[in-house]
N, C-alpha and C positions, 0 to 999 in steps of 0.2 A: 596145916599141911602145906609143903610147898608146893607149886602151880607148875605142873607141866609146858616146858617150852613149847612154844608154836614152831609147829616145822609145816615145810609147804606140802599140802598133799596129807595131812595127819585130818582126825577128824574136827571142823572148825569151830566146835565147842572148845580145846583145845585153848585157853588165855597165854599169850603173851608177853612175857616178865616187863617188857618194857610197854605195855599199854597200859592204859590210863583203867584203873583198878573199878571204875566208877561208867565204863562202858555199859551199854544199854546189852541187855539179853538178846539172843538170837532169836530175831522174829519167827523164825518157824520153830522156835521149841515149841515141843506140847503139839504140835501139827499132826493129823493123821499119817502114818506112810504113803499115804498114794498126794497128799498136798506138799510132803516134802519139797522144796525145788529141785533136788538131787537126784527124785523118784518120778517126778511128773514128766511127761511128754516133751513142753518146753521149759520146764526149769523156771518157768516163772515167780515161781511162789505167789503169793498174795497183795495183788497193788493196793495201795492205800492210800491217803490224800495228800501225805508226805510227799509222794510217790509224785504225783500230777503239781505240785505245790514248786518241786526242786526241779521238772520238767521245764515249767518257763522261765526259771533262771538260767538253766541249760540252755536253753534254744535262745534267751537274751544275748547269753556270751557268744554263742556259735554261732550267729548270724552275721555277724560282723566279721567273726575271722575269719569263716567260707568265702565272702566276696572279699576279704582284704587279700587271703593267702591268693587266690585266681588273681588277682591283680599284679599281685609281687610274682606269679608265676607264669605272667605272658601271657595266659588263658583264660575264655572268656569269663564273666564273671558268673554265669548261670552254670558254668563247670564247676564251679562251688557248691552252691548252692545242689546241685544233683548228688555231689559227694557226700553233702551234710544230711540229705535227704537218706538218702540210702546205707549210710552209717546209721541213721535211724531205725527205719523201718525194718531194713533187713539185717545186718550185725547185731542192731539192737535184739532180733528177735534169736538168731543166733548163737551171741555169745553166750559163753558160761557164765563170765562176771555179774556180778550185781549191780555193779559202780562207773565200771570203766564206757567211756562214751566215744565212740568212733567217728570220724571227719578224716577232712583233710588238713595236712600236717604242716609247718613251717617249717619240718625237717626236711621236706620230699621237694622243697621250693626252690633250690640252685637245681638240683636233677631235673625237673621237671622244667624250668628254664634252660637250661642247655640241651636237653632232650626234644623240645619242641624246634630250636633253632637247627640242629642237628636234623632231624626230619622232614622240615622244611614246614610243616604246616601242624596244627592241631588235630585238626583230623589223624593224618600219619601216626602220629604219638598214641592214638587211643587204644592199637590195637595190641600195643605196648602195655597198656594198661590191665586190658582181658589176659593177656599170656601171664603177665605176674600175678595175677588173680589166681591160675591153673596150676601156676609154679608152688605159691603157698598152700593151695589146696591140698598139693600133692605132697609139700612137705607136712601138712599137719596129719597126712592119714601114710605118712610114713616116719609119726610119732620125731619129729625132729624138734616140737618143743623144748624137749626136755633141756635144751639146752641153758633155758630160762634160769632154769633151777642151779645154775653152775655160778649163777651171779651174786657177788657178795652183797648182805644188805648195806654193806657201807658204801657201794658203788648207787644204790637206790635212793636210799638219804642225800648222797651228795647231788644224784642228776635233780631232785626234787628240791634242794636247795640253790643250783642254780639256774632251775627253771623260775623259780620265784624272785632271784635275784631280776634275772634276767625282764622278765615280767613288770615288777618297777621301774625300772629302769623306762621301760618301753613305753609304761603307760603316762607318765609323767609329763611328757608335753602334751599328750591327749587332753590331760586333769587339767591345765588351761588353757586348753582351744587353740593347741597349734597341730595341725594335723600333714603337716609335709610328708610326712613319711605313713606308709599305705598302715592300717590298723591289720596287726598277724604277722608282720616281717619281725623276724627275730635276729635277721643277719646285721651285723656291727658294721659293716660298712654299707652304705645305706643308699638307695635311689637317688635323692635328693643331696648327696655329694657333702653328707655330714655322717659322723656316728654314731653308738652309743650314745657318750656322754656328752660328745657336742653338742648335740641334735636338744638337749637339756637347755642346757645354754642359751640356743638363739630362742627356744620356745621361752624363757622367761621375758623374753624382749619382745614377745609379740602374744602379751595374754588376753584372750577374751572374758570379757566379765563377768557373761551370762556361764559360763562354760566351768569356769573356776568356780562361781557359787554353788551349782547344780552337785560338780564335784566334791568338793567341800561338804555341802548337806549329806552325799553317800556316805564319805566317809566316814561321818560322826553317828550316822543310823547305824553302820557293819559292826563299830565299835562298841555303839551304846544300844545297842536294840538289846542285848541282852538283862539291860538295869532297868527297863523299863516294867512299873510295880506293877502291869494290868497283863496277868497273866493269859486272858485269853487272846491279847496281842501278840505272844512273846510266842505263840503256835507257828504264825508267821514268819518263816523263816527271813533271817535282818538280808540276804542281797534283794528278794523277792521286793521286801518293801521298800529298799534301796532304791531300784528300779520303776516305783509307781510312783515313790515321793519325789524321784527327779526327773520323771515323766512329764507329773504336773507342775512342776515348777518352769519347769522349758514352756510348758503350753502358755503357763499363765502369763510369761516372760513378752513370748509370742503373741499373745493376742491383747496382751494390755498396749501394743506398740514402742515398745520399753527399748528402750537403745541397748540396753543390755541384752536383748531377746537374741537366741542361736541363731543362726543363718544357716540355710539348709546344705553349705561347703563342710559342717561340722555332725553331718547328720548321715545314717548308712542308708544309702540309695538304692530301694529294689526296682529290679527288673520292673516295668510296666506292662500292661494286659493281660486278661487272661490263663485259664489254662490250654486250651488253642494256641496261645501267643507263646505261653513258654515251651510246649512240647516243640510247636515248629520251629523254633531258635536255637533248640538244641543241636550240637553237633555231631555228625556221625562217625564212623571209623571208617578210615578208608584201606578198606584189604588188603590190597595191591603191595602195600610193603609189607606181608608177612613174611614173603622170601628172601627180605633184607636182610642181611646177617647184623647192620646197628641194630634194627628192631628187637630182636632178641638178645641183642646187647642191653641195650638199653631196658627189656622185661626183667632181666636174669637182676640189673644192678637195683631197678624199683623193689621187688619181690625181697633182697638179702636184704635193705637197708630198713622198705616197710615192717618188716617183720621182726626185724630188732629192735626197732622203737616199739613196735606194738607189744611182744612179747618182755621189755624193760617196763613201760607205760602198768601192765598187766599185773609185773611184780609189786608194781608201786602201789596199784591199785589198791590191790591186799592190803596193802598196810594204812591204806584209808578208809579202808571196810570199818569201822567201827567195830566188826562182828567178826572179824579177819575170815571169812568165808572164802574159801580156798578153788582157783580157779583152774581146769583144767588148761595147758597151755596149746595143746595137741589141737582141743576143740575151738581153741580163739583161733588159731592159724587156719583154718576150716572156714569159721565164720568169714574171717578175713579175707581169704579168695575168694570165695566165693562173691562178699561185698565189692571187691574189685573189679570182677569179670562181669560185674551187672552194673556197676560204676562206665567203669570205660564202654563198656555195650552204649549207655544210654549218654555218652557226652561228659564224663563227669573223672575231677581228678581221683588220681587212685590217694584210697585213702588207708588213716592208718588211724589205733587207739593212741587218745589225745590225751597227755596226762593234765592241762589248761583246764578241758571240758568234764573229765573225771573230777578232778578237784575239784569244780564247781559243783557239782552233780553229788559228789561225796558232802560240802559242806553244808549244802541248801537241805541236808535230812532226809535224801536218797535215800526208800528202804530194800529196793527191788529193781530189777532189770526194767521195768515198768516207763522209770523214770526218763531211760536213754530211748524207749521207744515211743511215746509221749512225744517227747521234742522235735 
């Protein structure tokens, strides 16, 4: 019998012509009505250990690009890290998706640069943050998703081929230990008065050893982790082990006194003390420009621009669902103000659905929203 096309919004038993015939069954078949995720309260469905497993590769990737994107965006670096925070806890709890994972953007990063110079301060900007928060709110519960739905997949496939283009690119002189340019800048002309592909170039002129080996070892695990004959290794999702087998290779680099050992120039720097320490360091919004007519320039341009990546990000998502589990667009815009306006309230950039952290999150064997609130 031939297979019913997937269309968005059909029910997401519903296969694919062009997915992989060999896809895993929808975890909640067979589920009572009231555990359905569609049917429950929060839509959660059933976390599992996949679920908490594909959580720390999540939160591996998005730690670094929360403080890189603050960096590359004039803002402090704990305004990351409150973005990543609350793209968690709260969107995560929020959205419809299963997969898609919410932070702060490298799209949002020249606005949000010229938006704080413009303001004059960080604080000023934030309250810019809460009003686009209100602005999406208010578009998702006056059903303007649907716009999502107007976008061709061939426009999907291709932003997701040159995110990943992109991506390589980026990551390349990180792979041996040249880090000039901040980890999360996506823009092609770059801080440090190089490239794209130049930035390639002088980093092969200046490779670290320990940094290259470490990288090296990932690579061959992402690759090969699935040939490996010991089945109940192969549970282990390959970035997870990626990440603990060159964990310990830096350590042991490190403590053997090894000339080759990382230097901690090559390593993501958190914030130090406490949670006292971090709450008081955080920045506030300062009111006072909400009768600026930039402010609300500047909300009205966060609000169209996050919301189009988030709602692209969203489409993509789907199509990394393994289970292609179909995501209202109306209720991400919902989630999405709302993570905004408790973002900028508490110091934190506005953020947006990351298709970087989704991929991750989809690859590591995500089965459930679980995963992005976890992280």
């Amino acid at each position: 019998m031939r297979e019913a096309a997937y269309v968005p919004g059909h029910h997401p038993d519903h296969a694919d012509p062009e997915a992989d015939m060999t896809a895993p069954p929808n975890p909640n078949a067979g589920l009572a009505p009231a555990d359905h995720p569609s049917l429950t309260f929060t839509g959660f469905g059933r976390p599992t250990m996949a679920d908490l497993a594909a959580s720390v590769v999540v939160f591996l990737v998005a730690l670094p690009l929360c403080l890189g994107i603050a960096l590359a965006s004039g803002a402090p670096l704990l305004s990351g890290m409150v973005a990543g925070i609350v793209g968690g806890l709260v969107v995560g709890l929020l959205s419809p998706s299963h997969v898609q994972v919410s932070g702060p953007a490298a799209g949002l990063t020249a606005i949000v640069l010229a938006a704080i110079a413009s303001q004059g301060s960080f604080e000023a900007f934030l309250p810019a943050v809460v009003i686009a928060g209100g602005i999406q709110l208010a578009m998702g519960l006056a059903r303007l998703g649907v716009v999502a739905r107007f976008v061709p997949s061939s426009v999907i496939k291709g932003m997701l081929a040159a995110i990943g283009l992109i991506l390589i690119l980026k990551q390349l002189p990180h792979l041996v230990g040249w880090d000039a340019d901040a980890m999360g800048d996506a823009s092609f002309q770059q801080a440090d008065n190089e490239n794209t592909f130049s930035e390639i170039f002088v980093a092969f002129e200046h490779i670290q050893q320990g940094a290259l080996v470490v990288g090296l070892v990932c690579l061959v695990l992402m690759f090969g982790w699935q040939f490996i004959p010991i089945k109940k290794l192969q549970a282990v999702p390959a970035p997870l082990a990626a990440v603990l087998v060159g964990t310990l290779i830096s350590e042991v680099l490190a403590g053997s006194g090894s000339a080759m050992a990382i230097d901690a120039s090559h390593k993501v720097a958190l914030p130090e003390g406490g949670f006292s320490a971090f709450f008081g360091a955080l920045a506030r919004p300062d009111w006072s420009v909400v009768s600026n007519p930039d402010t609300w320039f500047v909300a009205i341009t966060i609000a169209l621009v996050a919301s189009l990546e988030t709602l692209l990000c969203l489409e993509a998502a789907i199509k990394l669902d393994p289970w292609r589990r179909d995501s209202p667009p109306d209720k991400e815009l919902i989630a999405q103000g709302i993570g905004n306006m408790i973002a900028g309230f508490f110091g934190g950039l506005p953020l947006t659905g990351v298709i970087v952290r989704s991929s991750a999150n989809a690859d590591a064997g995500a089965k459930t929203r679980f995963s992005a609130f976890y992280h």
